[in-house]
Residue frames relative to the residue before (quaternion, step in Angstrom):
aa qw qx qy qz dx dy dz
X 1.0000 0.0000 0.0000 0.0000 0.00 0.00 0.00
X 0.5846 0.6883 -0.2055 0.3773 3.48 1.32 -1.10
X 0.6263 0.5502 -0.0459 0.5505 3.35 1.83 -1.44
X 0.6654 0.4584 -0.2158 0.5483 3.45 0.98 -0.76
X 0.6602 0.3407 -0.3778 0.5526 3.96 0.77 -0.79
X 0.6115 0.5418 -0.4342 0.3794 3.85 0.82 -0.68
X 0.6874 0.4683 -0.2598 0.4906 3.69 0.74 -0.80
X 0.6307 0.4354 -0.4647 0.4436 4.02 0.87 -0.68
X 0.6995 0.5156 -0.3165 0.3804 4.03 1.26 -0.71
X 0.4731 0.6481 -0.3773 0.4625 3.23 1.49 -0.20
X 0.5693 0.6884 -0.1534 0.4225 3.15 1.06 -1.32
X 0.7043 0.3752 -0.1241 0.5897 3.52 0.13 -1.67
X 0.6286 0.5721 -0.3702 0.3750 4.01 0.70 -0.88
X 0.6883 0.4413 -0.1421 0.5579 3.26 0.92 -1.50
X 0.6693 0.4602 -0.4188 0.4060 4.10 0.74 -0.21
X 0.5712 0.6633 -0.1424 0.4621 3.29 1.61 -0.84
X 0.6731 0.5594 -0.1929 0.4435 3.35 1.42 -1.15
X 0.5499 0.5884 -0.2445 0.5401 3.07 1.45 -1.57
X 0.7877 0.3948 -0.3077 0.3591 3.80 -0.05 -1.03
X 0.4659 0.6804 -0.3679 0.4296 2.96 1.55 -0.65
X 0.8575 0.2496 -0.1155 0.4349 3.45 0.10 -1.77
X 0.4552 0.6166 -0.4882 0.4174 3.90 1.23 -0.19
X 0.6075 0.5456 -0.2892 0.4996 3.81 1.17 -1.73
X 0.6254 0.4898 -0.4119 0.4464 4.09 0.51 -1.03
X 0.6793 0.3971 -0.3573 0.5031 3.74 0.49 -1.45
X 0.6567 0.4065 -0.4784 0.4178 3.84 0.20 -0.52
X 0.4692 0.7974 -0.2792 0.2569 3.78 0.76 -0.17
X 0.3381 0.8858 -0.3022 0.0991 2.44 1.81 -2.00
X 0.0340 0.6182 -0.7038 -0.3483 3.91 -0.83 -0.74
X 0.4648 -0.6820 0.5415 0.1597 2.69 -1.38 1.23
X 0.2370 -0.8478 0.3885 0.2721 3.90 -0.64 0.50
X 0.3156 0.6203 -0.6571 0.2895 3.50 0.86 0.81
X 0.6575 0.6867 -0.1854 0.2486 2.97 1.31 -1.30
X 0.3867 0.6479 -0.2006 0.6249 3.41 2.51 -1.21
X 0.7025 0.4136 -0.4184 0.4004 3.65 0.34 -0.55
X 0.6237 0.5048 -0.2801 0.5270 3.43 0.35 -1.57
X 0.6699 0.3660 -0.4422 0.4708 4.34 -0.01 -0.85
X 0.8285 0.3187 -0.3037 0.3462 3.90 0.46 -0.91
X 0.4733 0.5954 -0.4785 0.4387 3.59 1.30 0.62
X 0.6002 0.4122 -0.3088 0.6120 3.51 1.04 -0.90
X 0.5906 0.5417 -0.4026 0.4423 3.76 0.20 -0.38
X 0.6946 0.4730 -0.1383 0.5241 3.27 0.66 -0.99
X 0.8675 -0.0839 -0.2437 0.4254 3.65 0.47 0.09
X 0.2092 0.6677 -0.6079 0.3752 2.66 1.04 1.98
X 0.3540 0.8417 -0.2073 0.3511 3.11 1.98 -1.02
X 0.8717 0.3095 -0.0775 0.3719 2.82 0.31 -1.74
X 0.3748 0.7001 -0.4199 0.4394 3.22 1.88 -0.90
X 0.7543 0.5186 -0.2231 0.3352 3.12 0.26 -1.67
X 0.6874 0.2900 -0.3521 0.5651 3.84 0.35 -1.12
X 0.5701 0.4794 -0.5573 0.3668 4.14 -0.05 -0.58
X 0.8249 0.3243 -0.2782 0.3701 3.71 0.56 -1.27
X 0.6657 0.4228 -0.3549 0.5022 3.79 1.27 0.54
X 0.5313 -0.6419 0.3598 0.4198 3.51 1.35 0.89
X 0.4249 0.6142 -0.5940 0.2989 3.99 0.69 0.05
X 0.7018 0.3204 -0.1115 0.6264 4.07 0.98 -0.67
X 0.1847 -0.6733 0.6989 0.1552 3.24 -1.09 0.91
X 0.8081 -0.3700 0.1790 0.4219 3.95 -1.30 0.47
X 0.5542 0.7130 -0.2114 0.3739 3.10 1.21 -2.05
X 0.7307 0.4469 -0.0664 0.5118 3.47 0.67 -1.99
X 0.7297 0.3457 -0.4179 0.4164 3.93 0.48 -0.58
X 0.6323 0.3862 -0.4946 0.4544 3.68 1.16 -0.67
X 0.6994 0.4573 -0.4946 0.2389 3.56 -0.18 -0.48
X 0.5184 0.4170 -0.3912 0.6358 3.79 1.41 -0.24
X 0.6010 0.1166 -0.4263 0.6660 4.44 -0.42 0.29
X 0.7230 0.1085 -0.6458 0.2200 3.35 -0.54 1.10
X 0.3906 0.5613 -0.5909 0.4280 3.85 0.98 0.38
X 0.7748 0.2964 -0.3073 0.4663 3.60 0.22 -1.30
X 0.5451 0.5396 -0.4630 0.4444 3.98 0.40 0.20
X 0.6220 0.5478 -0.2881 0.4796 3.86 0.84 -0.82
X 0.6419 0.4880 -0.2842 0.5187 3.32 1.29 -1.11
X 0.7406 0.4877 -0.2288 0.4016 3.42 0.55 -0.95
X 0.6450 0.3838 -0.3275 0.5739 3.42 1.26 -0.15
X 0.6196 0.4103 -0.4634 0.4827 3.87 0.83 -0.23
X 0.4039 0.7718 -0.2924 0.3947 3.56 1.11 -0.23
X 0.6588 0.4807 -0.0159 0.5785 2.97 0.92 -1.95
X 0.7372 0.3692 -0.3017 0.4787 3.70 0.07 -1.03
X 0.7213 0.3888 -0.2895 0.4948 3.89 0.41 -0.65
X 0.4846 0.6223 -0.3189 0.5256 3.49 1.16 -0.03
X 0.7880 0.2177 -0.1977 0.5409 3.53 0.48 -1.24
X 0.6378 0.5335 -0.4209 0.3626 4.09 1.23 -0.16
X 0.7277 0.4247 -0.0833 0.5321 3.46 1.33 -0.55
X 0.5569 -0.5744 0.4377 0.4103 4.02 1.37 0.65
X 0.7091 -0.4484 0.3835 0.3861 3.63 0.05 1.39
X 0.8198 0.3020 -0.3111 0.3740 3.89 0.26 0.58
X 0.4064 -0.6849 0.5450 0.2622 3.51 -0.88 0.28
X 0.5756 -0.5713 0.5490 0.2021 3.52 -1.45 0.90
X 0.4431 -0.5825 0.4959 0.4674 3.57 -0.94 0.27
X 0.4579 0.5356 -0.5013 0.5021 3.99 0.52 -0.08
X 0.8067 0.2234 -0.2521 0.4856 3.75 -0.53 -1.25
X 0.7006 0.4483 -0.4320 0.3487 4.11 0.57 -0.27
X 0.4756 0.6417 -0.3525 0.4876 3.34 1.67 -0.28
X 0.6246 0.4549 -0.3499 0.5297 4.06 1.32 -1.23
X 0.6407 0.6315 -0.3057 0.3120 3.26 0.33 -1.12
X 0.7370 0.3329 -0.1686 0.5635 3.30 0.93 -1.36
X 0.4319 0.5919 -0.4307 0.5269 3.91 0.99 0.51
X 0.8185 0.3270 -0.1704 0.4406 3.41 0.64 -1.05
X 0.6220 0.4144 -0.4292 0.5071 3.34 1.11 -0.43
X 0.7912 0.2420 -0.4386 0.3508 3.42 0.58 -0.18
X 0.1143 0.6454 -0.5240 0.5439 3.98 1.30 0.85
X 0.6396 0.5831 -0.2407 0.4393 3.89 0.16 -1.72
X 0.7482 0.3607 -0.1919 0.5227 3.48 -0.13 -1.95
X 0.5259 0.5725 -0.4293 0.4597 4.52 0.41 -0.93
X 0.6995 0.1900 -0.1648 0.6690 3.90 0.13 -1.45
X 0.6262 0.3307 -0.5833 0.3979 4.05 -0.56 0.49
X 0.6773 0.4215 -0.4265 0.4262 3.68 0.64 -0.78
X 0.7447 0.3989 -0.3567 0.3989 3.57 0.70 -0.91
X 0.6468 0.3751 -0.4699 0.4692 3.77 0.36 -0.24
X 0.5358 0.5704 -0.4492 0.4311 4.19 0.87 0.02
X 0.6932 0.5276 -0.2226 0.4377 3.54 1.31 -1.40
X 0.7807 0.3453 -0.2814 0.4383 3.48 1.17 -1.02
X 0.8877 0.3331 -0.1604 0.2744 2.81 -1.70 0.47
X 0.5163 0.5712 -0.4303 0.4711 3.34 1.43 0.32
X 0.2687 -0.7525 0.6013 0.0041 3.13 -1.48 1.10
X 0.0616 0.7468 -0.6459 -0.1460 3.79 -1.27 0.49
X 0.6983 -0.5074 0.3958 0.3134 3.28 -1.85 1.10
X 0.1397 -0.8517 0.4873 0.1328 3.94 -0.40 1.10
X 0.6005 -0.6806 0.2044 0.3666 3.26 1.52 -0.08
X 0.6889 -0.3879 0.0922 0.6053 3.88 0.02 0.33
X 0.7540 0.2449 -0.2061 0.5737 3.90 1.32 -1.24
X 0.0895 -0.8088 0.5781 -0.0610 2.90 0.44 1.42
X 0.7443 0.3606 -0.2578 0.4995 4.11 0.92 -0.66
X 0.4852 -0.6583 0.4133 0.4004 3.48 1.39 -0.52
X 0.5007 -0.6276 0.3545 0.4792 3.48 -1.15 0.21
X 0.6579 0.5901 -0.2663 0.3847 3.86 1.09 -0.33
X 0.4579 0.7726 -0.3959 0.1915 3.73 1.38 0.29
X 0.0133 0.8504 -0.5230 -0.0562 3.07 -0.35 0.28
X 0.2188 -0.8416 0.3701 0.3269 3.99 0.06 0.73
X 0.5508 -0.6148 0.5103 0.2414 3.31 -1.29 1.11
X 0.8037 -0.2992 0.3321 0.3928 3.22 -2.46 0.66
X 0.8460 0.1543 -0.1432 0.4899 3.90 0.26 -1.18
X 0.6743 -0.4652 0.3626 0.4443 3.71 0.94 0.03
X 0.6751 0.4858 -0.2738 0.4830 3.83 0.99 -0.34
X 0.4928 -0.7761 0.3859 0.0761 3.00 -0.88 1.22
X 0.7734 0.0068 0.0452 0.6323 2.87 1.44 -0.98
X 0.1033 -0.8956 0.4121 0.1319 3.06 -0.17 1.87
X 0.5405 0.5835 -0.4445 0.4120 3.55 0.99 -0.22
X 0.6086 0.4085 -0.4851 0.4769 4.17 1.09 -0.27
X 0.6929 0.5484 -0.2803 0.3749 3.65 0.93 -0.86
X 0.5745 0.3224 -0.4473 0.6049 3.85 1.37 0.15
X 0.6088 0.4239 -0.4607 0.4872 3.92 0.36 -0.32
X 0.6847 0.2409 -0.4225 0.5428 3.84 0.10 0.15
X 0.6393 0.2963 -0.4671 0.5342 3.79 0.04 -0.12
X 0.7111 0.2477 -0.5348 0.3833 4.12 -0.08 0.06
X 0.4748 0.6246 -0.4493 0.4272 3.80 0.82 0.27
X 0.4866 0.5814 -0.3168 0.5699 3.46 1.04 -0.95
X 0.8717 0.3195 -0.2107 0.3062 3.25 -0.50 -1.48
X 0.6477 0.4883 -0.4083 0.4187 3.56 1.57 -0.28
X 0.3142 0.7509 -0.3861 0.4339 3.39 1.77 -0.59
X 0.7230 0.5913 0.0071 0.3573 3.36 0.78 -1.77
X 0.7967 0.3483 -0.1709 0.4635 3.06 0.92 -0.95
X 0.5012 0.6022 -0.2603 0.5643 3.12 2.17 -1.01
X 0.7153 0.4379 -0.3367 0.4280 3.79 0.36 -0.24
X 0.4728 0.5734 -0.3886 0.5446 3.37 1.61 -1.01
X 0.8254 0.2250 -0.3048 0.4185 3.59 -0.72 -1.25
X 0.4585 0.5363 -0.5546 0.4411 4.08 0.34 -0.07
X 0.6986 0.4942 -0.2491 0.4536 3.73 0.51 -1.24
X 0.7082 0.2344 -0.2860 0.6015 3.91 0.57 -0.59
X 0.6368 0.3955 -0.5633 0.3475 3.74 0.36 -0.01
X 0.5089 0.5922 -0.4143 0.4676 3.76 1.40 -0.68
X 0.8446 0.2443 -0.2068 0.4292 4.17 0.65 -0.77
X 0.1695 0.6769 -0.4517 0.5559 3.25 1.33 1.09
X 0.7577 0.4124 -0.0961 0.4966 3.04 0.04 -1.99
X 0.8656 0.0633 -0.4474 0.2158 3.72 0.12 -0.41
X 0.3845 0.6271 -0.5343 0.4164 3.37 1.67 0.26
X 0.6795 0.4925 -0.4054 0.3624 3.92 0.56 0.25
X 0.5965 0.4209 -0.3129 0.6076 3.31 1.52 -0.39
X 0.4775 0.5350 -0.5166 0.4678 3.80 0.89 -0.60
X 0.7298 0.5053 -0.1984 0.4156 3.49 0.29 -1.37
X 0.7116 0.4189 -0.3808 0.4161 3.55 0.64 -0.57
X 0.4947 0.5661 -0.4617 0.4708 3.63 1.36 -0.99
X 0.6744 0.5732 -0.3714 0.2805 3.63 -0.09 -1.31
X 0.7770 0.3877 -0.2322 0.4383 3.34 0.43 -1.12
X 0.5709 0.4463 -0.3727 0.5797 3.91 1.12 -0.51
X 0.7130 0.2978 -0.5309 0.3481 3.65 0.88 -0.48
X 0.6239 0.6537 -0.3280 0.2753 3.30 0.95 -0.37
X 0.5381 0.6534 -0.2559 0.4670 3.59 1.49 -1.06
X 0.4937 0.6651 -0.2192 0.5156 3.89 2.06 -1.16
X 0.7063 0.4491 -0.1683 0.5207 3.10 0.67 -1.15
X 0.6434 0.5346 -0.3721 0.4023 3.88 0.86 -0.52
X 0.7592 0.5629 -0.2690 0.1857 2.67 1.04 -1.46
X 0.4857 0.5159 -0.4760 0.5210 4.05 0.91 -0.07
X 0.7697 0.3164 -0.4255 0.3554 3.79 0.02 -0.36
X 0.3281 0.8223 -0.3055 0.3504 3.05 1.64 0.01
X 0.5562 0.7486 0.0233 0.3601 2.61 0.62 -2.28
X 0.7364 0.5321 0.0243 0.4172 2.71 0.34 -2.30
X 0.6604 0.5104 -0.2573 0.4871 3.93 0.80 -1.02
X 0.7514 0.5246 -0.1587 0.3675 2.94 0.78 -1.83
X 0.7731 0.2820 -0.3689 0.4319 3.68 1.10 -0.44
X 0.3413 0.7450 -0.4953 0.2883 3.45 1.35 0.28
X 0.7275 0.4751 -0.2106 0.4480 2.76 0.98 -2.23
X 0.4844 0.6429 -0.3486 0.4801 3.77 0.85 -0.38
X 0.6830 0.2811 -0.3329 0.5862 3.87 0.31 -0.95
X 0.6404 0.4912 -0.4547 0.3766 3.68 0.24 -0.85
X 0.6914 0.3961 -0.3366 0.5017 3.93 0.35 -1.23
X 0.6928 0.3831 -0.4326 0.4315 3.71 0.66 -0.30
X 0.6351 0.4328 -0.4247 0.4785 3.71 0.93 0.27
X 0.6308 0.4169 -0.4388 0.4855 3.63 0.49 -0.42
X 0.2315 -0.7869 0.4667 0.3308 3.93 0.93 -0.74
X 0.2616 0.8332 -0.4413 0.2062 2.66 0.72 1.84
X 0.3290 0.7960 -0.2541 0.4400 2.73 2.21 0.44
């Protein structure tokens, strides 16, 4: 009897589980959906540094027009392809938005300043050979920069890779199209000919 209630809870456990994890996979986040949150994210961003002086005007429009370009190539491949994006164009997309976020952190990081107070140099300054106080903080923020830099650099040639590989891939399918009547064309020669020699 002991065996029989132990197996009906097994049972009900394992029906319970299933809905459980079927309901998680239906959960999923979907990532058209990841795009659209990290555009608005993204010029909240700027909202944010323009209205804490980290961005002067000049510097927030020219960043809402990266993340505006995106949003409108967004839009156009959206309305050419039934309101969704291919895994190709959601793959570009998500390149550039995150291109976007690279130049939003760095134009947030540079150049921002805070009020240090009358001893702002201390009473022990004294001004160095090039003017920098501290040259070991001043080569750790200039090799950040340059990885900033380089990280945006290769994103950008892996982004024109990609479409000189699809450029390239259209061509040849458009070109293989074009073969295919003279194709055609061989094949039923060779066809009348084997049907004259009866090699058929």
């Amino acid at each position: 009897m002991r065996l029989k209630s132990t197996s009906n809870v097994l049972i009900i456990a394992t029906v319970i589980l299933g809905q459980m994890s079927s309901q998680a996979l239906a959960q999923k986040p979907d990532p058209e959906k990841g795009v659209d949150i990290r555009v608005q994210r993204q010029y909240k961003r700027i909202a944010l540094g323009l209205k804490n002086g980290k961005l002067t005007e000049q510097q927030a429009n020219n960043l809402r027009t990266l993340v505006f370009n995106v949003e409108s190539d967004v839009k156009s491949k959206r309305e050419g392809n039934s309101g969704k994006l291919n895994a190709e164009q959601l793959k570009q997309v998500l390149n550039a938005l995150s291109q976007n976020a690279n130049q939003i952190n760095t134009a947030l990081g540079a150049g921002t300043s805070q009020d240090a107070g009358a001893d702002a140099l201390g009473p022990n300054w004294k001004p160095g050979k090039d003017g920098a106080q501290d040259p070991k903080a001043l080569l750790k923020q200039m090799k950040k920069q340059e990885a900033r830099e380089l990280r945006q650099e290769k994103q950008a040639n892996e982004q024109i890779i990609e479409q000189q590989q699809l450029d390239y891939e259209k061509e040849v399918i458009s070109n293989l199209g074009q073969q295919k009547p003279a194709i055609q064309k061989k094949k039923n020669q060779l066809e009348e000919v084997r049907k004259e020699n009866g090699a058929n």
